[in-house]
N, C-alpha and C positions, 0 to 999 in steps of 0.2 A: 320431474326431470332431474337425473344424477348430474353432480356438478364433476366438473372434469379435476381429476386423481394429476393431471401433468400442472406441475407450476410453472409459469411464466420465464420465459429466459431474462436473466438478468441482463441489461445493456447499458452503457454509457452511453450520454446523448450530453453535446456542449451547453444545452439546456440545462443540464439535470442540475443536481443539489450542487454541484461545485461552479458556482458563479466568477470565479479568482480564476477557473481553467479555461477560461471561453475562447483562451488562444490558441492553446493545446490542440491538436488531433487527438481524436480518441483513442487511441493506442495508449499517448501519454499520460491522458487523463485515467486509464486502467493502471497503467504503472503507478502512475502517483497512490489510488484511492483503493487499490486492491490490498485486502485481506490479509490474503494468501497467492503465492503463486500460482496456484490450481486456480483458483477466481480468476486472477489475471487471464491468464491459456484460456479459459473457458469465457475469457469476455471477447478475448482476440478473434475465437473461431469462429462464435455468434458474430459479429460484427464484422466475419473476414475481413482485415486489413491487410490490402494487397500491398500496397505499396511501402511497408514496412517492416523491417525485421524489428521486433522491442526487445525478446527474450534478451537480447545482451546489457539491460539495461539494466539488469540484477547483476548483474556481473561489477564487485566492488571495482574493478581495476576499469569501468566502465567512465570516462570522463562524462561524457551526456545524462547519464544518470545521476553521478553526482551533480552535475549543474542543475538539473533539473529538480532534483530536492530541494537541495539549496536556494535555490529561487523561488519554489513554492510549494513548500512546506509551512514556513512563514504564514503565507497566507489562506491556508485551509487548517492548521495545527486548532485553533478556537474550532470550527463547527467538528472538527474529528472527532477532538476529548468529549464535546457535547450526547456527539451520538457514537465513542465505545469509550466511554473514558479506560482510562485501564490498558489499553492496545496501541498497538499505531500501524499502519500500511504495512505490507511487506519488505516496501523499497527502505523503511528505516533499518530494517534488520542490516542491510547490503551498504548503504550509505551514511548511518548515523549512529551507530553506537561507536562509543568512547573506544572500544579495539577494535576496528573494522579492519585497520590495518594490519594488522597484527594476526587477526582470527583465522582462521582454515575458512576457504571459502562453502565447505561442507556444513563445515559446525554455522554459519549464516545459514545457510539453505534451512537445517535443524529448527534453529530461532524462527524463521519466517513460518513455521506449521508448530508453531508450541500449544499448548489447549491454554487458555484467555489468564488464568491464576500465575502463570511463570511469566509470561512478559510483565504483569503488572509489578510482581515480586521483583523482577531485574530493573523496571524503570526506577522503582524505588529506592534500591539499593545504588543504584548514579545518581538520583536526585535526579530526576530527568519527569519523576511527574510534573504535572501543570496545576495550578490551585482547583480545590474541584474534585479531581480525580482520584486523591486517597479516599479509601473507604470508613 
């Protein structure tokens, strides 16, 4: 019997590996743990989530969003470094680096799709790695 060629859709479930988010709607808990933006969108549509708009939540000038790092980031930042050391969410691109204020909201969009070697290079250079995660 051939094994099937489709892989599995990725999903967020208030179950899943982030036990810190179990307050969360899944919407939020894809903001917080997603990648990439493209992950994000691709977990929304899998999971149709009617009842919410999130896209604006990458939006720096987004107050929800920042709160929503801010509050917990804190507590998923240990199991993240564990499993990418090196990377962080999307939503840090938008919300937590050192010029966020300052940046073209383009040049974040940029950041959030970097290949894995340039965010870790940029964490490094703010000191913003976690013990651990230099190579």
């Amino acid at each position: 019997m051939e094994r099937s060629k489709i892989r599995p859709k990725r999903t967020v479930s208030k179950e899943n590996q982030w036990p810190a988010l179990a307050s969360l709607s899944e919407g939020e808990i894809a903001f917080l743990t997603s990648r990439t933006r493209d992950e994000f969108w691709n977990m929304e549509y899998e999971n149709r989530f009617s009842k919410h708009v999130h896209g604006g939540l990458f939006s720096p000038a987004s107050i929800r969003g920042r709160e929503l790092w801010e509050k917990f980031w804190p507590l998923i930042a240990g199991a993240w470094v564990k499993k990418h050391p090196g990377t962080r969410p999307a939503a840090f691109w938008f919300h937590a680096t050192p010029d966020r204020d300052s940046a073209d909201y383009y040049d974040l969009k940029a950041r959030a799709a970097w290949p894995k070697s340039k965010p870790a290079a940029y964490l490094e250079k703010h000191g913003l790695l976690q013990p651990g995660e230099r190579a």
